[in-house]
C-alpha positions in Angstrom: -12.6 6.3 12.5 -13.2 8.8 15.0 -10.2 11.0 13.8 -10.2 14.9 13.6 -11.1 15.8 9.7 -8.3 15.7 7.3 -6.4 19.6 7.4 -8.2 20.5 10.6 -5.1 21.2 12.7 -6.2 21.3 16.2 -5.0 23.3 19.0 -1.2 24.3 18.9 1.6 21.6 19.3 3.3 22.2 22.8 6.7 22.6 20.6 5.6 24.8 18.0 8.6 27.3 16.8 11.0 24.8 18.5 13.6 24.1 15.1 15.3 20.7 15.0 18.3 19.8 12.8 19.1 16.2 12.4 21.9 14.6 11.0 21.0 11.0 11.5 20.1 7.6 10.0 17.9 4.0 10.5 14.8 4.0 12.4 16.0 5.2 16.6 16.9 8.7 16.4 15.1 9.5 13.1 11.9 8.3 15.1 12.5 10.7 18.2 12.4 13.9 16.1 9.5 12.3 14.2 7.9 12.3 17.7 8.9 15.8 18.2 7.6 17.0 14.9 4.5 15.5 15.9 4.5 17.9 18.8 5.1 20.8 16.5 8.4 21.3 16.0 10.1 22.3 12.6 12.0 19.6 12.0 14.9 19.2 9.1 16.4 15.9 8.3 19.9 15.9 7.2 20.4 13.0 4.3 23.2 12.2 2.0 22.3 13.9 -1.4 22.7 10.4 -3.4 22.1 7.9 -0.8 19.9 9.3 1.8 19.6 7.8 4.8 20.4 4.4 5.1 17.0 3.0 6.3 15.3 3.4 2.6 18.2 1.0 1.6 16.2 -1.6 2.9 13.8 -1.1 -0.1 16.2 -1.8 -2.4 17.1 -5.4 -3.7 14.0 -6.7 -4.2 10.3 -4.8 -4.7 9.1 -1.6 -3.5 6.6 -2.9 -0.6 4.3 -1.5 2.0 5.9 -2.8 4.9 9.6 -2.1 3.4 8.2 1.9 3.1 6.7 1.9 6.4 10.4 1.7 7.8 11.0 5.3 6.2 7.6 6.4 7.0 7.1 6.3 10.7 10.7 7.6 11.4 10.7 10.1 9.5 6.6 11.7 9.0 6.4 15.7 9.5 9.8 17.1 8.3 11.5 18.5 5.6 14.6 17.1 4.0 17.2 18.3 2.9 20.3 16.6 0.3 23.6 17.6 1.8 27.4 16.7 1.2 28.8 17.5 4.8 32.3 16.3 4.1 32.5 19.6 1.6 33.9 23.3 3.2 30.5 24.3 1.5 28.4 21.7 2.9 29.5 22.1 5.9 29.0 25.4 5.9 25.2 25.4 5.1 24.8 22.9 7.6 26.1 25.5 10.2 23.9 27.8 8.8 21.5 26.0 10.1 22.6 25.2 13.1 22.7 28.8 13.4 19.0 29.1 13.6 17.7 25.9 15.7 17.4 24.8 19.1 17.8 20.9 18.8 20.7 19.2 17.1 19.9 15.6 16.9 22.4 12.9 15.5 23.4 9.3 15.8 26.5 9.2 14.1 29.4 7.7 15.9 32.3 10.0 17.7 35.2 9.7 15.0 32.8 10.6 12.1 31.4 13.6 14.5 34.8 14.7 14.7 35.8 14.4 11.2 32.7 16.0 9.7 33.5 18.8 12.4 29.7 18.1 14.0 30.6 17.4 17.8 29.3 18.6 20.8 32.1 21.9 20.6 31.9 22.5 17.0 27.9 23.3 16.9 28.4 25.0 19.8 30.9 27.1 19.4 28.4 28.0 16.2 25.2 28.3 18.6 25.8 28.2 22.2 22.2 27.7 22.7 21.6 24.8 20.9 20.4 21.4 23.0 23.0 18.9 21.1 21.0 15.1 21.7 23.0 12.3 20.9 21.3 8.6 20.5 23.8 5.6 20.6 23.8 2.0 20.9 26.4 1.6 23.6 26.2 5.2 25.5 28.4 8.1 25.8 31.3 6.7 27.9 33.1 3.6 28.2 35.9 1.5 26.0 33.0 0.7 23.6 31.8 4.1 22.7 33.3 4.0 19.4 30.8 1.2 18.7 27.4 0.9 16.9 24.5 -0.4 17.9 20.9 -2.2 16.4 17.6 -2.9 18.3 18.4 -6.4 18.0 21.4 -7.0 19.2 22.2 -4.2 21.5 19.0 -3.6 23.0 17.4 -7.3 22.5 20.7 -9.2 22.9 23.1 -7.4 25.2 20.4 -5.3 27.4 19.1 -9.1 28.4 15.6 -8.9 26.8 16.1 -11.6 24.6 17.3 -14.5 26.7 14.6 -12.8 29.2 11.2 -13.8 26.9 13.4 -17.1 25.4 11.6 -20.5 25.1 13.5 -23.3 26.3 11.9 -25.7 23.6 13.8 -23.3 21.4 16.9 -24.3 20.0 17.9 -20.6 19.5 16.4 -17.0 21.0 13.7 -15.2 18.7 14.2 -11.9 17.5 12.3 -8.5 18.4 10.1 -7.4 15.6 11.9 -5.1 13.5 13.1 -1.9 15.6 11.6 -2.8 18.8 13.9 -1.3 20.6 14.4 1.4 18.3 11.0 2.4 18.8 10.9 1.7 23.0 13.8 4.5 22.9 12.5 6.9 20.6 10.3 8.7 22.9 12.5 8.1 25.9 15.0 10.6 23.4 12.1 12.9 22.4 11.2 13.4 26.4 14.9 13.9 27.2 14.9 16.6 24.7 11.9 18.4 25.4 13.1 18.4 29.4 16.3 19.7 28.2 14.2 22.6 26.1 12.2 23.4 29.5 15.7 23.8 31.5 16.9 25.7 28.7 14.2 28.2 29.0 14.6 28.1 32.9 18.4 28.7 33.4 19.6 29.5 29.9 21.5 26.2 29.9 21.8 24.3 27.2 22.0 20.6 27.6 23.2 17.4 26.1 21.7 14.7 26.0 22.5 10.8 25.6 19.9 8.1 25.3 21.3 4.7 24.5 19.9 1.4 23.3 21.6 -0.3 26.2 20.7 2.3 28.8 16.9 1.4 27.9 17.8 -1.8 27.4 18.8 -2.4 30.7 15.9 -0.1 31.7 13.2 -1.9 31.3 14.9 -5.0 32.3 15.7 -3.2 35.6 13.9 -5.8 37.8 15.9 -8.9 36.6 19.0 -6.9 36.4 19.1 -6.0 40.3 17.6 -9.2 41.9 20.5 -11.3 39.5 22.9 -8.5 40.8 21.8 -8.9 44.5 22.2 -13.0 43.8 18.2 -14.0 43.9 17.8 -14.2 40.0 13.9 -14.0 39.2 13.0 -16.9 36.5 12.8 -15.7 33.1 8.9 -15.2 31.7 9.4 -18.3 29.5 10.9 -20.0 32.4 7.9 -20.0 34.1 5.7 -23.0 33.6 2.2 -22.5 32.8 0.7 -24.4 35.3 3.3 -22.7 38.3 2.7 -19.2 38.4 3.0 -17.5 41.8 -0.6 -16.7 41.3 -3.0 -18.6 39.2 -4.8 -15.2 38.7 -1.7 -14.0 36.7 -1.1 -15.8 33.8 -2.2 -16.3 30.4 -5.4 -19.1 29.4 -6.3 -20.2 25.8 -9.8 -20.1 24.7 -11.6 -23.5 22.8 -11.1 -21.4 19.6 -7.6 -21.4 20.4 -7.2 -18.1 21.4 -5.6 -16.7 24.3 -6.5 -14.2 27.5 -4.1 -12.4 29.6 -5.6 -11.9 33.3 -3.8 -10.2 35.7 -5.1 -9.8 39.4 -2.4 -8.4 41.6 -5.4 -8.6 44.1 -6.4 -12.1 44.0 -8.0 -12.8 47.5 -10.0 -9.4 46.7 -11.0 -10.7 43.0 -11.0 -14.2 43.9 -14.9 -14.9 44.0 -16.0 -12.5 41.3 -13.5 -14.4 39.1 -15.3 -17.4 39.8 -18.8 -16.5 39.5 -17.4 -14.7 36.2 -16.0 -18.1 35.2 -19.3 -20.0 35.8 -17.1 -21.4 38.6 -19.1 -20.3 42.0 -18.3 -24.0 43.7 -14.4 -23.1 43.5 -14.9 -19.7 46.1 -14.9 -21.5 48.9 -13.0 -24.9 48.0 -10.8 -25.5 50.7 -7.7 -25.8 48.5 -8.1 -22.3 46.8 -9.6 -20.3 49.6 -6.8 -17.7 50.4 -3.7 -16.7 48.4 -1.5 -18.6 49.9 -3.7 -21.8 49.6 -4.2 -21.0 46.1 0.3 -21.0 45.5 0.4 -24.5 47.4 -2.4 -26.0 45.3 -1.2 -24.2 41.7 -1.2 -27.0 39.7 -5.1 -27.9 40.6 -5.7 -24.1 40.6 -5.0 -23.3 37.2 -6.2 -27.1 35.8 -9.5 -26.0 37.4 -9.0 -21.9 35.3 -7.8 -24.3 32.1 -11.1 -26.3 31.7 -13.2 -23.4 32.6 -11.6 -21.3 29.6 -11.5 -24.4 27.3 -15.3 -23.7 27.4 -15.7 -21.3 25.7 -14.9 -19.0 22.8 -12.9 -15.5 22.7 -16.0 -14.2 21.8 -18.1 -15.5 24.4 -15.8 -14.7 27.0 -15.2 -11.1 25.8 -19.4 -11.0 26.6 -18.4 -12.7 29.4 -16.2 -11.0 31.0 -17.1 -7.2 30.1 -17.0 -5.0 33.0 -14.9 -7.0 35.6 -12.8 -5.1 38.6 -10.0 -7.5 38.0 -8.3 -7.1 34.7 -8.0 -9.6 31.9 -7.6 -8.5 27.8 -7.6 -11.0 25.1 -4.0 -11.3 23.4 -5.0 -10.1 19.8 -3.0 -9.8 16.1 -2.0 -6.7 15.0 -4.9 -6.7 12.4 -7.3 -6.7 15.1 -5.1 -3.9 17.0 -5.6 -1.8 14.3 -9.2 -1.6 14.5 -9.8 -2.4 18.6 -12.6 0.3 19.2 -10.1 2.1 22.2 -8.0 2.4 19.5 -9.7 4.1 17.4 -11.5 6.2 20.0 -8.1 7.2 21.2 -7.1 8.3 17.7 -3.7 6.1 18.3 -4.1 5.6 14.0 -3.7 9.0 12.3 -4.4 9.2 8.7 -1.2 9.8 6.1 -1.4 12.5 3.2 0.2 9.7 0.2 0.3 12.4 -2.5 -0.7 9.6 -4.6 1.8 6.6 -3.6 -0.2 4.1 -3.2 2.3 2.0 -1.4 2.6 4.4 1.5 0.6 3.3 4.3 -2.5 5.5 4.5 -2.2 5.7 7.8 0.5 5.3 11.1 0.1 5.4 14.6 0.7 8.4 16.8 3.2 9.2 19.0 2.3 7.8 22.4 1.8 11.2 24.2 -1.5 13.6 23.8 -1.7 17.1 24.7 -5.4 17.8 25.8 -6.9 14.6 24.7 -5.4 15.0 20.7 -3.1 13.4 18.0 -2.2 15.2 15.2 -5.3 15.6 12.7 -2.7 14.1 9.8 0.4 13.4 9.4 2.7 14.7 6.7 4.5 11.8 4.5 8.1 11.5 5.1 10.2 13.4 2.8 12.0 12.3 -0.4 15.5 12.6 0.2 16.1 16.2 -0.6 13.1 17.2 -1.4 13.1 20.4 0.3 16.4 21.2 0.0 15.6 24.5 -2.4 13.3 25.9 0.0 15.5 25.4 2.7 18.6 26.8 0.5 16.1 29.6 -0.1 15.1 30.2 3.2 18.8 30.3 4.8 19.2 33.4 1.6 21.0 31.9 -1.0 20.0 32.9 -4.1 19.1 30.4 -6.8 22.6 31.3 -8.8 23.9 29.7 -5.7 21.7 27.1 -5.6 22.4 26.0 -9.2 26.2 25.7 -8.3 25.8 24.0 -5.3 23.8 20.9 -7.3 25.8 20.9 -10.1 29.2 20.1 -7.5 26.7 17.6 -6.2 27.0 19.5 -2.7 23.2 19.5 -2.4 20.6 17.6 -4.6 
């Protein structure tokens, strides 16, 4: 891998010195100050002192497994953690001590266990006016539902529309998002909300807050189908859309004789048109009456992509990658997540950054970065997520409590 040596820290993180309390659970907000860590900032997580957060539940009932500890690890890499009864006077109190001394306050707990554990929007601020108070939710901010919670997969894959969106009708029942899809589509949207929030902070001494919901994305990135259905001219659905009736044969998706598939996408097709078929080993199809413009090519779809189908058929993925290296339109093969992980852009792009496991073997050595670079650079390595209160003495320590204190404070289970 063409990654940055282990311990070499590159240039400064864009939010270095920025402090970040959370006080939140699962994968979608934990994963936003992840991404912020991963720009520098000091991050603390917030966890129950016995419990923790509720994502490394989903180890439990069976055994410990890579893919079961990935769901702690990429939320939650690059911060320190801290074990903390908040419905205590005492608890509460250290967790306004911090508050005292950060800039982001970053939660997903609903608004009647806010208000109970005295952690709304007017409590930390009347503690630190200055503090930019982000709140993710499933079902936003306003609204008769707000008391509501929200998952990936039903808020943002059911209810935002993605899921009936990318449905096959052979089906009998809707498939699922891979686990925290939309958790980890919102993440960053979060992280960016924050950081713009910092940057007005720092222009007009406001402080902000800031909501970013699984349904607002949701319904984001479904915003095409959304407004043509609400205008009454309802696009078909992706599945919906035959394979051999695409608006433009150069759009759609062909399977290789190995049984593999290629996307292509020309958005250009009268442009692209005859490279694509000298590319193809098809030169007699440039100037065939029936495929000679765009708009010949849409009347005659079904003989278009028949003639596309046996040309790929030909061939291998393999071949065609040789084939096809270096074309103006664009086309990528449609690959596993195996082969993601070691795609040569991948790699050279240093979107895979090593893990320090301190000897847990069924850590994942390594997880992918955050999707935003500053000056061409991921982190060199990422720090493992924390235990849960693994840092809570040197955080106790740092806020000045003396270890007397500290000793009392475990021993009433307020901190572990």
């Amino acid at each position: 891998m063409t990654i940055n040596a282990p311990g070499d820290a590159g240039p400064p993180r864009p939010l270095a010195g920025i402090r970040v309390l959370e006080v939140a659970q699962w994968v979608f907000v934990p994963a936003a100050s992840a991404i912020l860590a991963d720009w520098g900032a000091d991050v603390i997580k917030v966890e129950h002192p016995v419990h923790g957060d509720a994502v490394r539940g989903l180890n439990q009932g069976g055994p410990k497994t890579l893919s079961a500890a990935h769901n702690t690890q990429h939320a939650n890499r690059g911060k320190k953690g801290i074990g903390l009864q908040l419905d205590t006077p005492e608890g509460r109190e250290i967790l306004l001590r911090l508050v005292d001394e950060c800039d982001v306050f970053l939660t997903n707990f609903l608004p009647a266990v806010r208000s109970r554990l005295g952690i709304d929007v007017d409590d930390i601020r009347a503690r630190n006016p200055r503090v930019v108070y982000a709140r993710g939710s499933g079902l936003g901010p306003r609204g008769d539902e707000r008391e509501g919670g929200g998952f990936d997969y039903a808020t943002f894959w059911g209810r935002a529309g993605v899921g009936l969106a990318f449905h096959d009708p052979s089906l009998e029942y809707p498939v699922a998002g891979n686990a925290a899809f939309g958790d980890l589509i919102s993440a960053p949207i979060l992280a960016g909300g924050i950081a713009a929030a910092l940057l007005d902070r720092e222009r007009t001494g406001r402080a902000d807050v800031v909501d970013v919901s699984l349904l607002g994305v949701g319904s984001w990135i479904m915003a095409g189908d959304i407004v043509t259905a609400a205008l009454g001219d309802p696009q078909p659905s992706v599945a919906l859309t035959p394979h051999a009736e695409p608006r433009n044969a150069l759009v759609n998706i062909y399977r290789t004789r190995d049984h593999r598939y290629i996307a292509l996408v020309s958005l250009q097709s009268d442009r692209d048109w005859p490279e694509f078929c000298a590319r193809v080993g098809r030169p007699d199809l440039i100037d065939d009456p029936r495929f000679s413009s765009a708009a010949r090519r849409m009347e005659n779809r079904n003989a278009c992509v028949e003639q596309i189908d046996a040309a790929f058929a030909a061939k291998t993925l393999d071949e065609w990658r040789r084939q096809l290296r270096g074309t103006r339109f664009v086309w990528e093969a449609m690959q596993t997540p195996g082969e993601v992980a070691t795609d040569p852009q991948v790699i050279a792009n240093d979107y895979l950054v090593p893990v320090d496991r301190t000897g847990d073997e069924l850590l994942p050595p390594m997880l992918v970065a955050s999707p935003v670079q500053f000056d061409e650079t991921s982190p060199a390595e990422l720090r493992r997520a924390p235990e849960v209160g693994e840092h809570t003495e040197q955080v106790l320590l740092d806020l000045g409590y003396g270890w007397d204190d500290i000793t009392r404070l475990k021993s009433a289970g307020i901190v572990n």
